[in-house]
C-alpha positions in Angstrom: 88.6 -7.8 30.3 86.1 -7.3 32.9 86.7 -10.4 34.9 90.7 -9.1 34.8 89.4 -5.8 36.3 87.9 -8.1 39.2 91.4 -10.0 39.4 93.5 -6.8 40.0 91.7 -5.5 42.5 92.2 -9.2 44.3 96.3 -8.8 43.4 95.8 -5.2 45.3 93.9 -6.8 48.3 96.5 -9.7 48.5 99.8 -7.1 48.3 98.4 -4.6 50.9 97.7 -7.6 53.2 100.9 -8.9 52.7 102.2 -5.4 54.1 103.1 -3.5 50.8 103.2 0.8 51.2 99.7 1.8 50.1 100.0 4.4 47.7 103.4 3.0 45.5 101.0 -0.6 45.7 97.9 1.1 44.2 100.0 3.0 41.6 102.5 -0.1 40.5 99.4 -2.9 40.5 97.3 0.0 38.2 100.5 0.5 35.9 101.3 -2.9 35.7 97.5 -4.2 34.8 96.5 -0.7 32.8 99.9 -1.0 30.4 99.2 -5.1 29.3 95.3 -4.8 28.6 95.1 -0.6 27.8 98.5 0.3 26.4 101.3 2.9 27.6 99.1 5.8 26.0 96.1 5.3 28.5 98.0 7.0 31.3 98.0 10.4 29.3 94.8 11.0 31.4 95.8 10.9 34.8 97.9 13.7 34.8 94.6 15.4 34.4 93.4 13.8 37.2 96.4 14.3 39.6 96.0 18.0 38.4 92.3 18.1 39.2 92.9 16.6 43.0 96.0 19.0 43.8 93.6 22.1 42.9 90.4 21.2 44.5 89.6 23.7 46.9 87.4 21.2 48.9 90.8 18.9 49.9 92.0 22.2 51.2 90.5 21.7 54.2 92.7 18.2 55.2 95.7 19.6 56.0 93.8 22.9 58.0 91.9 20.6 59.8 94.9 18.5 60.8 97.0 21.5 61.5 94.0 22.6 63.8 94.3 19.1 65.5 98.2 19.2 66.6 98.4 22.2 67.3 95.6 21.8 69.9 97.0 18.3 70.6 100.1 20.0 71.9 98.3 23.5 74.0 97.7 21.3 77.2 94.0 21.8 76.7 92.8 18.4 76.5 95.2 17.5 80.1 92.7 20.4 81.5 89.4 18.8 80.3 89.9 15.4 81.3 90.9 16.6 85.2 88.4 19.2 85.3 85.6 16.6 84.0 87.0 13.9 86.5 86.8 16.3 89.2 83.1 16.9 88.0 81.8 13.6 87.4 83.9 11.8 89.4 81.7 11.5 92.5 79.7 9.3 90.8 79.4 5.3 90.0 81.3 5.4 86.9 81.8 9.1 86.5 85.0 9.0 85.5 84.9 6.6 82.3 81.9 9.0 81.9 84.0 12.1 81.8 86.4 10.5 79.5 83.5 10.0 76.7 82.7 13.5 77.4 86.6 14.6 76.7 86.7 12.5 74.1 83.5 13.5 72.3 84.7 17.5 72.9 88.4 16.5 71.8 86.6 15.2 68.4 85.1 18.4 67.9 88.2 20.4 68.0 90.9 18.1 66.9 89.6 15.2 64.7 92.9 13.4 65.4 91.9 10.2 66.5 95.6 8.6 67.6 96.2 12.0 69.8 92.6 11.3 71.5 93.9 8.2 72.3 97.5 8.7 73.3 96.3 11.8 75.5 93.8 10.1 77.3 95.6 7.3 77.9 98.5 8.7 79.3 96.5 10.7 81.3 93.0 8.9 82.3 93.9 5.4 82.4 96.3 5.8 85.2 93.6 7.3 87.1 91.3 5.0 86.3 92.6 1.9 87.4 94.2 3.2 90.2 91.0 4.0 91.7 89.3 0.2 90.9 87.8 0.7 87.7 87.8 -2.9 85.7 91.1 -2.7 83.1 88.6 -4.1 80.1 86.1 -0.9 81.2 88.7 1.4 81.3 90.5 0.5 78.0 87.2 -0.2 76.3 85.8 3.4 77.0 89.4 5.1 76.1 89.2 3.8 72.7 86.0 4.3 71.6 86.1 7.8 72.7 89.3 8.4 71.2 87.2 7.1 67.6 84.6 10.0 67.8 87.0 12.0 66.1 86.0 9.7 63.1 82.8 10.6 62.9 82.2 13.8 64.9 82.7 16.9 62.5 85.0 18.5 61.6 86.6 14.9 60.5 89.5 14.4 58.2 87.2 11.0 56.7 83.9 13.2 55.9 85.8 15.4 54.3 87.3 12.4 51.6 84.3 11.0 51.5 82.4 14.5 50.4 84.7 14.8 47.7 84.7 10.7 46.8 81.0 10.7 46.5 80.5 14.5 45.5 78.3 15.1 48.7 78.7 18.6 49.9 80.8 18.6 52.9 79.0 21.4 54.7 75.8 18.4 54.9 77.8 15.9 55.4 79.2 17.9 58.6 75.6 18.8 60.1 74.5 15.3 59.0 77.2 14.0 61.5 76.6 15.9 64.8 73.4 14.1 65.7 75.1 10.3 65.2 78.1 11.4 66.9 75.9 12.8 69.7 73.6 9.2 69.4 77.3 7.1 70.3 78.2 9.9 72.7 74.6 8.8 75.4 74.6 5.4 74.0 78.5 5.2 75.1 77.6 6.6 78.5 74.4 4.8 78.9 76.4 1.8 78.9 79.0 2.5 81.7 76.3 3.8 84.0 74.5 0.6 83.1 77.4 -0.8 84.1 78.2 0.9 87.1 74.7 0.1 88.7 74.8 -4.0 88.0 78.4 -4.2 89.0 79.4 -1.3 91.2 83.1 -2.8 91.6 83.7 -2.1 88.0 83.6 1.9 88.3 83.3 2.7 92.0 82.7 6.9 92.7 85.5 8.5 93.7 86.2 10.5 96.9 86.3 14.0 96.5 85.6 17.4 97.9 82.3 18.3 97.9 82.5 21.5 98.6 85.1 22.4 96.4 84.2 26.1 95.4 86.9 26.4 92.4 85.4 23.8 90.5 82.6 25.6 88.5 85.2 28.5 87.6 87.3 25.4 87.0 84.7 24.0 84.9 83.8 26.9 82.4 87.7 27.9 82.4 88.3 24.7 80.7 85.3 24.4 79.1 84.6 27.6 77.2 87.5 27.3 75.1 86.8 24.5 72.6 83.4 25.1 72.9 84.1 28.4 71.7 86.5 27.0 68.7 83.6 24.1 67.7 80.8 26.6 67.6 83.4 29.2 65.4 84.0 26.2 62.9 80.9 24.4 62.4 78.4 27.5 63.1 80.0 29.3 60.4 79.3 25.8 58.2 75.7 26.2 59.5 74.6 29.4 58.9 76.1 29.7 55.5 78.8 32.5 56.8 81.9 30.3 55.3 82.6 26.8 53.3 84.1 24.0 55.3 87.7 25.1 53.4 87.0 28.3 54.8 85.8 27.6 58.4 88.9 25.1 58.5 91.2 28.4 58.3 89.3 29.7 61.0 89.5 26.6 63.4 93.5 26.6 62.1 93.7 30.3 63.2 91.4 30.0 66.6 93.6 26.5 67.6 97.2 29.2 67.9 95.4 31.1 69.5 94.3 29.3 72.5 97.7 27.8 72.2 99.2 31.3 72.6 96.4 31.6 75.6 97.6 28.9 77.3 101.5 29.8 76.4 102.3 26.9 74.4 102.7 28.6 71.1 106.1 28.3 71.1 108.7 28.3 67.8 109.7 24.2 68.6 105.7 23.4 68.9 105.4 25.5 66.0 107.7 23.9 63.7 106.8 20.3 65.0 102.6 20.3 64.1 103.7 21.8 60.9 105.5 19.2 60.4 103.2 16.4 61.6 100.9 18.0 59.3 103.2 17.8 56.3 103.7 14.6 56.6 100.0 13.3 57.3 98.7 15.3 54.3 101.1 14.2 52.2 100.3 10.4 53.1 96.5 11.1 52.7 97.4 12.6 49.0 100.0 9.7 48.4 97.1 7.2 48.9 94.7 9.2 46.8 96.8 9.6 43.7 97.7 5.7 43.7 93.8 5.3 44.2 93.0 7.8 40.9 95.7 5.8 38.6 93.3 2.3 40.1 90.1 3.9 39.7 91.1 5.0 36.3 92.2 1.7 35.2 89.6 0.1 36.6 86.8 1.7 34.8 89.1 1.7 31.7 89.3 -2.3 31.4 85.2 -1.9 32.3 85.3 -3.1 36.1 82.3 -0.6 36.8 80.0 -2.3 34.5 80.5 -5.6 35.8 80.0 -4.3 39.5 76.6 -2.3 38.3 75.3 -5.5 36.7 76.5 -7.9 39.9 74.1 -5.8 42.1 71.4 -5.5 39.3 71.2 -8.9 39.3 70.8 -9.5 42.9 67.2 -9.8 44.5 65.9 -7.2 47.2 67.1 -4.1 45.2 68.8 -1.2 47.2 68.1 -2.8 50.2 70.0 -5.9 49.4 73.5 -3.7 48.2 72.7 -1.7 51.2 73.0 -4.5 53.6 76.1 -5.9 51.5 77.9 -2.7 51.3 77.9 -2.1 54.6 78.6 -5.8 55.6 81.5 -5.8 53.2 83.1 -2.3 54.8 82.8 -3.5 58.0 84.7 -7.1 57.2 87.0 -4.7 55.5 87.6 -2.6 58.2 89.5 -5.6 60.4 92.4 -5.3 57.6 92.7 -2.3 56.0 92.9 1.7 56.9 89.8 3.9 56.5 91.6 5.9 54.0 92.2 2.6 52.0 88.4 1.6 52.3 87.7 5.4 51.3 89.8 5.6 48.2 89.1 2.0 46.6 86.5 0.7 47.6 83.8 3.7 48.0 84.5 4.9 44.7 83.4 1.5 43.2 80.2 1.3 44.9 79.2 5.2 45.4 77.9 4.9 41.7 75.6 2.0 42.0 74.2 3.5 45.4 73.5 6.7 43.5 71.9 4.4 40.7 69.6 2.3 42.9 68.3 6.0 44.1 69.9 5.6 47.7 70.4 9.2 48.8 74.2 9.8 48.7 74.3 12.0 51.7 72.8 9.3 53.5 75.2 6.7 52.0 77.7 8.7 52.8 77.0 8.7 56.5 76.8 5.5 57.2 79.9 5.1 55.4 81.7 7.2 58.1 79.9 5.7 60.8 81.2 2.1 59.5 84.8 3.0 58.5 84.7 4.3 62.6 84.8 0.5 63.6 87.5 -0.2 61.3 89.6 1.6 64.5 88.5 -0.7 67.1 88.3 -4.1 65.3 90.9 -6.1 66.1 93.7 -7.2 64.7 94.9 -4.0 62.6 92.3 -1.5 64.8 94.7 1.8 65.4 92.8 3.2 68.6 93.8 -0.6 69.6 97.4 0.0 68.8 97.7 3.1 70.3 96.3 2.2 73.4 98.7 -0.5 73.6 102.0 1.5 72.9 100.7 4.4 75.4 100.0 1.7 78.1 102.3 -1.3 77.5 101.5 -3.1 81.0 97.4 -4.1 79.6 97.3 -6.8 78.1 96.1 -6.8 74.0 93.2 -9.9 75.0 92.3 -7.4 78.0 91.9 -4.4 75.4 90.0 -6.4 72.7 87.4 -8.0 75.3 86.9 -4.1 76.4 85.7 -2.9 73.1 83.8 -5.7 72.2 80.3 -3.8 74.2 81.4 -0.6 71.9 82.1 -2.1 68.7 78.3 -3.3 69.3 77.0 -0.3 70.2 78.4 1.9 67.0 76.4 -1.7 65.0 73.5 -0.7 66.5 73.8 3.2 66.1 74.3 2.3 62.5 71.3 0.2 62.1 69.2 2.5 63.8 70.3 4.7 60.9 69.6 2.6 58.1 65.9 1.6 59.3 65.3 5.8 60.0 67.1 7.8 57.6 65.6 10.9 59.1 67.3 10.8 62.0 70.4 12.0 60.4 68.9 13.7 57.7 66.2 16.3 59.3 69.0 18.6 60.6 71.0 18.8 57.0 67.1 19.8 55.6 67.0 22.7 58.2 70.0 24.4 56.9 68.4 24.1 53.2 
């Protein structure tokens, strides 16, 4: 029954790459394999389960942090950051791709909405970009890997899944984060000013003022703001004053109002992040009831005990499911949606990580870190796709040559924390 546990999961593979809904595909292939080898009756446990994931407190925190995210999204503040930062860096050989990984690293921070990063700065930055000589696969390369810090800079929608898939608490998993998000925030603008001093052409300075005496006011007007949200919703995670549930009430609260600050709180934008929200929570809980009725199935017709003794069996301990694991994400990540990745495959392999004595805070990082490529690998990469529909007139080859020097440098972000665990583990051990 085993080796049918294996073939089931290939069926669900092969129908969600042939384009099948997610969540009615996980839920029909579970019914259909769970009723001929378990019976009908075997399903009298997942209402129990469905029950136990509609009243976890932890999940609370997905549709506050999303809320927090479009309503942000639609308060005008990230238009203010990205001119105030071009203004700023501009002046500079590739200060303004620069200012956009900036943006996009303090857009992460406040909204964790990875296709509104992307839309906003594209609409916005790209324009400027290009007209002022910077190399189309530069600009589009640097637009969507900022837009993908969202994925791993907290407060992010995927560490919070991921705390509750691997029972990692999510308050670590958010201070594990910051210091890997900040490591692909330098190395991102270590490369464009590499870049900017071998091949000048590709991000000229701009011209402006010098002397323009507005700009610092400029700068901490725009500025202060999120800073002042990030440091209300992950200092209260810090310092023990709230959970992440509860500090995502806080960032939903602080995002209306700076909304209502910049007078954008209005009834119509109200009504419409409400029901964005809705709708994306819904979707994530869709997915995540279709992936309990799998997982239970799964384990029921003894697919965990065939996985634990595949990688038992395999020389090089740990290290060897390690390198596998994270091999097999990333191949992953070119088809299917992190969420998919989140819900079916991490809860197969979190056990025999914990098993093997691999630290599951740890695990769980570089999880997040490798689902983040899954948004710029090419062909179903979403950054890539919204990119595309927010700037029709680049070309897709010209998009997927940019990101190919950032898709690299998140590899090598994650490698540096596999060889040193400590560097994403020593802050987590200071809030202990």
């Amino acid at each position: 029954m085993d080796v049918w546990a294996l073939i089931m999961f290939v069926v669900l593979f092969t129908l969600l790459l042939a384009g099948f809904p997610v969540a009615f595909t996980l839920g029909a292939v579970a019914f259909g394999f769970g009723s001929i080898f378990l019976g009908v009756d075997f399903f009298n446990l997942l209402p129990l389960r469905v029950w136990g994931i509609m009243t976890n407190f932890t999940l609370l925190a997905v549709p506050l942090f999303i809320f927090m995210g479009v309503i942000l999204e639609k308060s005008g503040i990230a238009e203010e950051l990205l001119e105030t930062m071009g203004r700023l860096f501009g002046r500079v050989r590739g200060g303004l791709a620069i200012s956009v990984v900036a943006v996009g690293a303090l857009l992460a921070a406040t909204t964790g909405v990875v296709g509104a990063s992307v839309v906003t700065m594209a609409v916005i930055a790209l324009p400027a970009m290009l007209k002022h000589g910077y190399a189309p696969t530069l600009a589009s390369g640097t637009i969507a890997a900022s837009g993908t810090l969202g994925q791993i800079i907290p407060p992010s929608i995927i560490l919070i899944l991921l705390g509750d898939v691997m029972g990692v608490p999510v308050g670590q998993l958010f201070i594990a984060a910051a210091i890997p998000g900040m490591m692909l925030v330098v190395a991102y603008m270590l490369y464009i000013a590499f870049v900017a001093w071998r091949q000048p052409e590709l991000a000229p300075a701009l011209k402006t003022d010098p002397n323009d005496e507005h700009l610092f006011f400029q700068v901490i007007k725009s500025l202060f703001p999120p800073l002042a949200l990030v440091l209300a919703v992950l200092g209260s995670i810090f310092w023990g004053v709230a959970s992440p549930t509860e500090s995502a009430a806080v960032g939903a609260f602080g995002a209306m109002v700076l909304a209502c600050l910049h007078g954008k709180l209005s009834l119509t934008n109200l009504r419409q992040a409400l029901e964005q929200t809705t709708r994306l929570t819904s979707m994530v809980f869709l997915i995540l009831i279709g992936a309990t009725a799998f997982g239970l199935v799964f384990v029921g017709m003894g697919g965990d005990d065939l996985i634990f003794k595949l990688f038992d069996s395999l020389p090089g301990g740990k290290w060897t499911f390690l390198i596998l694991s994270m091999l097999l994400i990333f191949v992953l990540g070119f088809f299917l949606d992190f969420i998919e990745i989140c819900f079916i495959v991490v809860p197969i392999i979190a056990p025999v990580a914990i098993h093997l004595g691999i630290d599951p805070l740890w695990f769980a990082l570089l999880i997040a870190l490798n689902l983040q490529t899954s948004f710029l690998t090419p062909p179903f990469g979403f950054s890539l796709f919204y990119l595309k529909a927010s700037a029709p007139t680049l070309e897709l080859s010209t998009i997927y040559r940019g990101i190919i020097p950032f898709i690299a440098i998140q590899v090598i972000v994650l490698a540096i924390l596999i060889v040193f665990p400590s560097v994403a583990l020593w802050l987590p051990s200071l809030m202990e």
